[in-house]
C-alpha positions in Angstrom: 80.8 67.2 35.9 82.1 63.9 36.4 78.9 63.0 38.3 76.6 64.2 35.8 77.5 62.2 32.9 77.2 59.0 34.8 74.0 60.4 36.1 72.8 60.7 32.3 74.8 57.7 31.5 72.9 55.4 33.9 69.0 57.2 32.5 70.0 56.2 28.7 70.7 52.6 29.6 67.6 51.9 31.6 65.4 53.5 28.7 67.2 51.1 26.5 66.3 48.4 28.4 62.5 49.0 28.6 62.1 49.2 25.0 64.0 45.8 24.2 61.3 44.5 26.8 58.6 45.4 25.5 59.8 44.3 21.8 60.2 40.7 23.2 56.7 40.5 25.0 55.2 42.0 22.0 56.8 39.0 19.8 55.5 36.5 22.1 52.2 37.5 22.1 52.1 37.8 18.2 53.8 34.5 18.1 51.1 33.3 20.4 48.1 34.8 18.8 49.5 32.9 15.3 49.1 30.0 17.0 46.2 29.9 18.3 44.8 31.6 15.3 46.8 28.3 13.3 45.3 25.8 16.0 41.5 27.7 14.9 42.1 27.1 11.2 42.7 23.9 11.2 40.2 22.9 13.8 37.7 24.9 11.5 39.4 23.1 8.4 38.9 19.5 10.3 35.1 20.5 11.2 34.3 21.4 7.9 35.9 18.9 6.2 34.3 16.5 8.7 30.6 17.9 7.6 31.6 17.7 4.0 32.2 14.0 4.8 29.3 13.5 6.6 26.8 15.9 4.3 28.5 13.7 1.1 27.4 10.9 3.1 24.2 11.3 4.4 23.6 12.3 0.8 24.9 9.1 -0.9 23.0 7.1 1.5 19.8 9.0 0.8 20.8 8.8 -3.0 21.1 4.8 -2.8 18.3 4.3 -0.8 15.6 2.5 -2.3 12.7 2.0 0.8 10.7 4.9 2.2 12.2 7.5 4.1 12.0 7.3 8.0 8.9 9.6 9.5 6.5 8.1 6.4 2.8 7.4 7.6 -0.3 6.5 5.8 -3.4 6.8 7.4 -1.9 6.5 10.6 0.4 3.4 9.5 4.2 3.8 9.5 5.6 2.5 6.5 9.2 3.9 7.0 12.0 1.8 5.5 9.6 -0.3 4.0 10.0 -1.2 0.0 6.9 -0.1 -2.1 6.1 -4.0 -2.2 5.9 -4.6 1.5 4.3 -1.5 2.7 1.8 -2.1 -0.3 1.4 -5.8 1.6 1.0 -3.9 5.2 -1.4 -1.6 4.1 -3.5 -4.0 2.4 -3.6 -5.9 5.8 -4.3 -3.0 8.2 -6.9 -1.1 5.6 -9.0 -2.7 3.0 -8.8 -6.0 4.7 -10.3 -4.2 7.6 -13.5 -3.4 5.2 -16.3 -4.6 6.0 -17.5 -8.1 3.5 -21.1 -6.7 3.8 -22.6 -3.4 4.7 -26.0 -3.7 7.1 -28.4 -1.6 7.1 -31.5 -1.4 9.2 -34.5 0.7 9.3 -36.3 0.0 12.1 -37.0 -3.8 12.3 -36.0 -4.1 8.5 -32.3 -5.4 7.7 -30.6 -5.7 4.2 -26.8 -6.0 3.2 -25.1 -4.4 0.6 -22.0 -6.7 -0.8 -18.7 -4.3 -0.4 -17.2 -6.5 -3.2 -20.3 -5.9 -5.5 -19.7 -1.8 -4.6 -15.9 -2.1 -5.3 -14.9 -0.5 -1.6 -11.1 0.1 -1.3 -8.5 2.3 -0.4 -5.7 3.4 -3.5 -3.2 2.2 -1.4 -0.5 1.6 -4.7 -1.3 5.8 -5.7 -0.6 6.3 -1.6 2.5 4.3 -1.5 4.3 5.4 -4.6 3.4 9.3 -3.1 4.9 8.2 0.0 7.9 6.6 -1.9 8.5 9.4 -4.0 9.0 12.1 -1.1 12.9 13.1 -0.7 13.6 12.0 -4.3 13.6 14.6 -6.8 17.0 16.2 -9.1 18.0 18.3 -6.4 19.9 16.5 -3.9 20.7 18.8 -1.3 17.1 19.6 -1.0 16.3 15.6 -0.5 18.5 15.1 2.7 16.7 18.6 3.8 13.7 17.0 3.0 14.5 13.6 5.2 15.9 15.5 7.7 12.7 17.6 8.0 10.5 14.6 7.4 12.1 12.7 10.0 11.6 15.4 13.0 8.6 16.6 11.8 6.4 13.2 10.4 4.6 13.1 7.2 1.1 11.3 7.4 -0.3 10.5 3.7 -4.4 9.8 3.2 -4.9 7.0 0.8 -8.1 7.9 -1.8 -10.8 6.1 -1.1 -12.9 4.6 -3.7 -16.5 3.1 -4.1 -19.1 3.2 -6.8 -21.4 6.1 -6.5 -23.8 4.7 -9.3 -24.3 0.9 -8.4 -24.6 2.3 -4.5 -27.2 5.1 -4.8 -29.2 2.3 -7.2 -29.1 0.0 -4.5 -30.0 2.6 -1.9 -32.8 3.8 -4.4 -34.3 0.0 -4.5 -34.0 -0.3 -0.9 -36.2 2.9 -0.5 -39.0 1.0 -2.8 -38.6 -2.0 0.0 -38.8 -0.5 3.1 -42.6 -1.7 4.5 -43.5 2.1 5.6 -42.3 3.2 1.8 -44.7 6.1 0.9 -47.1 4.9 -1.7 -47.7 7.2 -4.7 -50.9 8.1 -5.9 -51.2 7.0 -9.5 -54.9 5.5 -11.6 -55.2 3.3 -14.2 -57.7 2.5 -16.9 -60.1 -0.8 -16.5 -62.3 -1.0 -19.2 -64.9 1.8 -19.1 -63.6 2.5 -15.8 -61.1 4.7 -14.5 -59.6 4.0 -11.8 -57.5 6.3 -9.0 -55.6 5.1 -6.3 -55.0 7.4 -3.6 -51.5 7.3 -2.1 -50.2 7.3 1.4 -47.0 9.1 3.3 -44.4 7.1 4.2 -40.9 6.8 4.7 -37.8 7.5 1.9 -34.7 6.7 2.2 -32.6 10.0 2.0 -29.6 8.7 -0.6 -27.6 11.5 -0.6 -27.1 11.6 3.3 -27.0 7.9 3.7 -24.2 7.7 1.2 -23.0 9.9 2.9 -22.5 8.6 6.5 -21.9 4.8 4.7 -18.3 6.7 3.1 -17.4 8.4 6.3 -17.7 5.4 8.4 -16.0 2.8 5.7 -12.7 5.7 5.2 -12.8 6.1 8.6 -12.7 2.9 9.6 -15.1 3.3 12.1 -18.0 1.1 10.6 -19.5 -1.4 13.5 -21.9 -3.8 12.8 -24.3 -1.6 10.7 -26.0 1.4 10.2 -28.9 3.1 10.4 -30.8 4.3 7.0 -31.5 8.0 6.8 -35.1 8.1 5.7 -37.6 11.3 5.9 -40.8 11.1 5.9 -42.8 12.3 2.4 -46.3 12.9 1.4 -48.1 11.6 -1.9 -48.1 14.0 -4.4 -51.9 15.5 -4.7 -54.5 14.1 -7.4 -54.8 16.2 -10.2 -57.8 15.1 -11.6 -58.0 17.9 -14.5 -54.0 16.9 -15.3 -55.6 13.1 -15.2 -58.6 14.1 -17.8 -55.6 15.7 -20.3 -53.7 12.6 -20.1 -56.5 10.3 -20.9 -58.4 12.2 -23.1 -58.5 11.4 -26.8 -60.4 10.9 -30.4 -60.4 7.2 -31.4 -58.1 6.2 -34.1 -57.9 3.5 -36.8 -55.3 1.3 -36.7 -52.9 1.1 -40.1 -49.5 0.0 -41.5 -47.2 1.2 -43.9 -45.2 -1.0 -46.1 -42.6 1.8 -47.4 -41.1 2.3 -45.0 -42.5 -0.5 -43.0 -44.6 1.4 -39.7 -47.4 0.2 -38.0 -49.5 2.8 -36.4 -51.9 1.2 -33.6 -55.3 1.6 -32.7 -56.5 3.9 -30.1 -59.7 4.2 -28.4 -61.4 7.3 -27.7 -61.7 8.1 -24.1 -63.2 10.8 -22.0 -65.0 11.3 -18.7 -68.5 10.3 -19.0 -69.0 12.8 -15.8 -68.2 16.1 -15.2 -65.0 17.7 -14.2 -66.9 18.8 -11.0 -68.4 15.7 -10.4 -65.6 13.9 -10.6 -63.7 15.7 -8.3 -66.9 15.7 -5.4 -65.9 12.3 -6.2 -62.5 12.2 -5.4 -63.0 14.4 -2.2 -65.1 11.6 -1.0 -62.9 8.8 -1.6 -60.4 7.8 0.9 -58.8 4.8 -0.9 -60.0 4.7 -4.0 -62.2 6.5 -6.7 -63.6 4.8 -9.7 -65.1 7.6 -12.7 -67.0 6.5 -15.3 -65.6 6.8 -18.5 -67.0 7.0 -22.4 -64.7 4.7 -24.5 -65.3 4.8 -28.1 -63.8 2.4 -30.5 -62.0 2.6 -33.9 -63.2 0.7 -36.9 -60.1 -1.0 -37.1 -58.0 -2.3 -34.4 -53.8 -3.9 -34.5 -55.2 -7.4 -34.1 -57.0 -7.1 -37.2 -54.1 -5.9 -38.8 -53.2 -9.7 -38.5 -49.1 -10.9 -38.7 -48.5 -9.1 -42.0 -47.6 -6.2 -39.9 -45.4 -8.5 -37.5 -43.8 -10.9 -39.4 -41.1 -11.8 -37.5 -40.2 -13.4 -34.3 -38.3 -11.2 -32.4 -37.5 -13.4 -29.3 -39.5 -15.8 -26.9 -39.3 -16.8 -23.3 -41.0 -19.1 -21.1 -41.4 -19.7 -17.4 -43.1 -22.9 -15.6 -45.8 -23.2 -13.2 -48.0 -24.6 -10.6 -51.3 -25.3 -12.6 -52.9 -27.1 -9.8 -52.5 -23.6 -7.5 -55.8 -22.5 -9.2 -55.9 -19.0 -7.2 -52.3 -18.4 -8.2 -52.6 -19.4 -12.0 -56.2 -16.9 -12.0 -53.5 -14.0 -11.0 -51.0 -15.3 -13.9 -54.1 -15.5 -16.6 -55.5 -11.8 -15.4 -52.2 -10.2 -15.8 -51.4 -11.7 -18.9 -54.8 -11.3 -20.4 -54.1 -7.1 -19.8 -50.9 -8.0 -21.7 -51.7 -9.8 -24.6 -51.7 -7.9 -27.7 -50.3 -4.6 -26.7 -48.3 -2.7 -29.7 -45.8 -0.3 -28.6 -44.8 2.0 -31.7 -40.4 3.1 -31.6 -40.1 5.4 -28.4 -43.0 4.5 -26.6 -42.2 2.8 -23.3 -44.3 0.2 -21.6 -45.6 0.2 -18.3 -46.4 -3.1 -16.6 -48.1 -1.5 -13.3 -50.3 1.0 -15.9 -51.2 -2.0 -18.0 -52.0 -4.5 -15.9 -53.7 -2.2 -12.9 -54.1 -2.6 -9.2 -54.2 -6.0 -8.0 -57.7 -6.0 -6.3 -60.8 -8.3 -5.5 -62.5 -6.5 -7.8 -60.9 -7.3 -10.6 -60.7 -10.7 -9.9 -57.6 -11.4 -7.9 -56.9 -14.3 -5.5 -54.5 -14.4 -2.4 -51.2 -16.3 -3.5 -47.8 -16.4 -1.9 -45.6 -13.3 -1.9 -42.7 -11.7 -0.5 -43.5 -9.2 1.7 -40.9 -7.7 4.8 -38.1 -10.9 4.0 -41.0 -13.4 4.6 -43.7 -15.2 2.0 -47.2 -14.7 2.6 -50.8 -15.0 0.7 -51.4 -11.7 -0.5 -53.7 -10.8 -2.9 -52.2 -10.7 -6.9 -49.5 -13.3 -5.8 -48.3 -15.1 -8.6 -48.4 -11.8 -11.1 -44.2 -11.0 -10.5 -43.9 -14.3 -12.8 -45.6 -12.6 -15.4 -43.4 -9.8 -15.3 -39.9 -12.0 -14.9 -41.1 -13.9 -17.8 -41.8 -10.6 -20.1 -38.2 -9.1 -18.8 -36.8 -12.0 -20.3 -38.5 -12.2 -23.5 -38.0 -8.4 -23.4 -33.8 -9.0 -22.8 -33.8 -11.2 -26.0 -35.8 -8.8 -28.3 -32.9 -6.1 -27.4 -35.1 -3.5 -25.8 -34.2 -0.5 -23.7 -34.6 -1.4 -19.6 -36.2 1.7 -17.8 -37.0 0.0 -14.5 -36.8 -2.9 -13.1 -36.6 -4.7 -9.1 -35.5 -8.1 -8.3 -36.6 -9.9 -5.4 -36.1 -10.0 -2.3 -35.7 -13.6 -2.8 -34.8 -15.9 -5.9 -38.0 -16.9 -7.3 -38.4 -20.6 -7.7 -39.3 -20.1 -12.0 -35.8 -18.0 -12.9 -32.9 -18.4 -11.5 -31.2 -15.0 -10.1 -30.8 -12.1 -12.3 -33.4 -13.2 -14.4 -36.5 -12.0 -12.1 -38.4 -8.5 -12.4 -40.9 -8.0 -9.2 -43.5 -5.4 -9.7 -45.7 -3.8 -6.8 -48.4 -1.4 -7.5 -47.9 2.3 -6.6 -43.9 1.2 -5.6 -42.5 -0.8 -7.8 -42.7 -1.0 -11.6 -41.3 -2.9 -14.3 -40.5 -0.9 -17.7 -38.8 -1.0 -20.6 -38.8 1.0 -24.1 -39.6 -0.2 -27.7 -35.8 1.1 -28.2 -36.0 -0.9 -32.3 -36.7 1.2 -35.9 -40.6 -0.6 -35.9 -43.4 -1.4 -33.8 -43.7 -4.5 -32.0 -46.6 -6.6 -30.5 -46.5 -8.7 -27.6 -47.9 -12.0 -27.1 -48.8 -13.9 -24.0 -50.1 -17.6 -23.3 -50.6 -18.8 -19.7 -51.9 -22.2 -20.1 -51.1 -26.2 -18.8 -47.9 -24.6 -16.9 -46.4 -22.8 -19.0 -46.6 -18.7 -19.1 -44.8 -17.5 -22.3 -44.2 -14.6 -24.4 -43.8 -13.9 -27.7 -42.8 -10.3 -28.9 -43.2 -9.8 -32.9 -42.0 -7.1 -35.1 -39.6 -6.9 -38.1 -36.1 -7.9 -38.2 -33.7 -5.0 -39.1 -31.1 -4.6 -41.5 -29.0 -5.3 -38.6 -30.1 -7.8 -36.3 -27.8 -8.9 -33.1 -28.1 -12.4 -32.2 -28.6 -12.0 -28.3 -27.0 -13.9 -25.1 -28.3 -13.4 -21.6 -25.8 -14.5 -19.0 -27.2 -14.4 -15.5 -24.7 -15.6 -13.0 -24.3 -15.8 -9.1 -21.2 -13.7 -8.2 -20.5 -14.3 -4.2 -22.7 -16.2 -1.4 -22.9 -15.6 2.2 -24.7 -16.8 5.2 -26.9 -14.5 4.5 -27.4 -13.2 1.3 -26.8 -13.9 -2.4 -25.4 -11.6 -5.0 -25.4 -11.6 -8.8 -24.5 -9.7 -12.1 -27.0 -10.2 -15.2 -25.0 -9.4 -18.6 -26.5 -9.2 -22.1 -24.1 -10.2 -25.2 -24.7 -8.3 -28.5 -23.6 -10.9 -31.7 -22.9 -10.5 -35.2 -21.9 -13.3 -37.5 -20.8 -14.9 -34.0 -18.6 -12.0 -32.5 -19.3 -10.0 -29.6 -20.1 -6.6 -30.5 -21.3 -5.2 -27.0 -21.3 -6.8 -23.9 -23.9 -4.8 -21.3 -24.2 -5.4 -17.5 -28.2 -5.6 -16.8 -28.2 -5.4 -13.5 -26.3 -6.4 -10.6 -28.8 -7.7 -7.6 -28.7 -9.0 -4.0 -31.2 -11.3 -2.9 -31.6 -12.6 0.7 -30.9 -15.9 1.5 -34.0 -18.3 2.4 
């Protein structure tokens, strides 16, 4: 018995022990695990206390910041950290001093410059920058540092507007068209007497504006203009002779010239005016005419013409302009005197618009017309007519002061020697006209005098209730080596203050 209790003595001691073993090892490893899991806190706590620090900041930085954010381009130019002022500076310097001064353009052996001041060619870089400027900063600041952060990994490139007037461009490009020396020549007829006269056109070459204004803004915004370019022309045909549309146009009864004095209206002569051949016959005529086709007209007069209506109907001087010349160049003066005599005289009733190409005619031998020096292709030459452009410069002028509508007019390709520039109007027949439209409340007759060097004109109507004292402003605006370029204003006046101040025309001349 003795044995047996020790026996179970002894087995109740070492169970004892194992549990008091296994207690301590399980309080060390909870101790353990506490501290580790303590250690993990506050590491955790120190990281994210540490990003706090550095998120507050990066975020006070960005929020006191006052350049452009870093990863910034525009149009390929970094303007990061830059102040609006300097990368305003950096951009003018790398883009619209990189414009070209003038724009070439060639058409085969012909070459003319557009004036990139004249066309207002730039960039918006202020619009660009302040975009640029503006990125990162809006009322939400955690989304600006994402916003930098993003920008400055993943770049932002901006494209500046680009800017250049369509209008004064594709008026240019439309003149240059009229000047190229394989321009297609229109057919068009004019009336000589008892004579009517058709001119039968040729094809030629036209600029295409749309497509050459094209290519000139994609290679100034790209940057990649060199030199010059290349005009985009096509080539077009006359438009056919309708000689039935022609006999509609002409054809009319003669009527009596008159006047009313309330309200004051003059109401011109007109002669009566018909084919004096067949519809048939004159077309066998036309179909045998390569050039040109004369057909015989029946004119029949009124009983009473303007001119012996006499200055009761025109009272008033309207304006006045005269321009100098050679009067020993006896070939050149005949041309002045023949131009102006087709002039002289002519009434044109409110609306109607004069044409000095209709009125005048084609320039020919037959009509009496001498070879005189003219511009043709950038060079002067005799051609036949020259001299009559100083008619038509000095009728624009008188026509500027009389405060008529312009419809068309073409400088030179030169200054003429009689104005000075901006103050020209060249006319060539079937190309290039000069018009303008009796844009007052009454008729009004024009005058012409070509005689011991002087060719002036004289345009008469009535004054209106409100009359504008008139100022013509022609002025040169930039020179280069090789061409000049000018704006022509006209300056509206009552009782001495401006009341409309017009641009005219804005012109580029070649220099001699």
């Amino acid at each position: 018995m003795i044995i047996t209790e020790e026996f179970k003595t002894e087995e109740i001691d070492i169970e004892d022990n194992s549990d008091t073993n296994f207690g301590k090892e399980l309080n060390v490893y909870e101790e353990k695990h506490t501290s580790i899991l303590k250690i993990f806190l506050i590491l955790f706590s120190i990281f994210v206390l540490t990003l706090i620090i550095i998120i507050s900041v990066f975020t006070y930085l960005n929020f006191k910041n006052t350049n452009i954010i870093s990863g910034i381009y525009i149009k390929g130019i970094d303007v990061s950290g830059l102040t609006k002022e300097e990368a305003i500076e950096k951009l003018n310097i790398e883009l619209n001093s990189n414009i070209p001064e003038e724009i070439t353009l060639k058409h085969n052996d012909y070459v003319t410059n557009l004036s990139s001041e004249q066309l207002d060619v730039h960039f918006d870089i202020e619009n660009a920058v302040n975009t640029a400027y503006e990125i990162g900063r809006n009322d939400n600041l955690i989304q600006n540092d994402l916003t930098v952060l993003q920008v400055y990994f993943n770049n932002v490139n901006i494209s500046p507007a680009f800017y250049i007037n369509e209008q004064i461009l594709k008026e240019n490009l439309n003149n240059i068209s009229s000047q190229l020396p394989d321009t297609i020549i229109e057919s068009s007829y004019y009336i000589d007497g008892n004579k009517l006269i058709v001119t039968c056109g040729h094809s030629g070459e036209v600029v295409n504006v749309d497509e050459t204004y094209n290519s000139i803004i994609t290679s100034l915004e790209s940057l990649s203009y060199n030199n010059n370019l290349d005009l985009i022309t096509t080539t077009e045909n006359p438009k056919p002779i309708d000689i039935e549309a022609i006999h509609s146009e002409i054809y009319k009864e003669p009527k009596d010239a008159y006047y009313t004095t309330n309200p004051f209206v003059v109401y011109p002569q007109e002669n009566g005016l018909d084919f004096k051949i067949s519809l048939d016959e004159a077309k066998t005529l036309l179909g045998q005419s390569s050039n040109e086709c004369i057909i015989p007209l029946k004119v029949t007069y009124p009983n009473i013409t303007t001119n012996m209506i006499g200055t009761e109907a025109f009272p008033d001087l309207l304006s006045e302009f005269s321009t100098k010349y050679n009067a020993s160049d006896t070939d050149r003066t005949t041309n002045l005197r023949l131009a102006a005599n087709k002039i002289n005289g002519t009434v044109l009733i409110p609306g109607q618009t004069f044409s000095y190409n209709s009125v005048v005619g084609e320039r020919t031998i037959a009509a009496g017309y001498k070879n005189a020096a003219i511009y043709q292709n950038g060079q002067v030459v005799d051609g036949l007519g020259g001299g009559i452009c100083q008619i038509s410069t000095t009728l624009f002028n008188a026509v500027l002061y009389a405060n008529l509508e312009i419809v068309q007019r073409r400088n030179h390709q030169f200054v003429p020697s009689y104005v000075t520039a901006g103050r020209d109007a060249t006319v060539v027949y079937g190309s290039q006209d000069f018009q303008f439209k009796n844009s007052r409340n009454n008729a009004i007759k024009i005058m012409c005098s070509v005689n011991n060097g002087i060719a002036k004109f004289e345009i008469y109507g009535v004054k209106e209730d409100t009359e504008y004292e008139v100022d013509v402003n022609a002025s040169i605006i930039k020179r280069t080596s090789s061409n000049i370029y000018s704006k022509t204003y006209r300056t509206l006046k009552l009782n001495g203050q401006i009341v409309k101040n017009e641009l005219v025309c804005s012109d580029t001349y070649k220099v001699h």
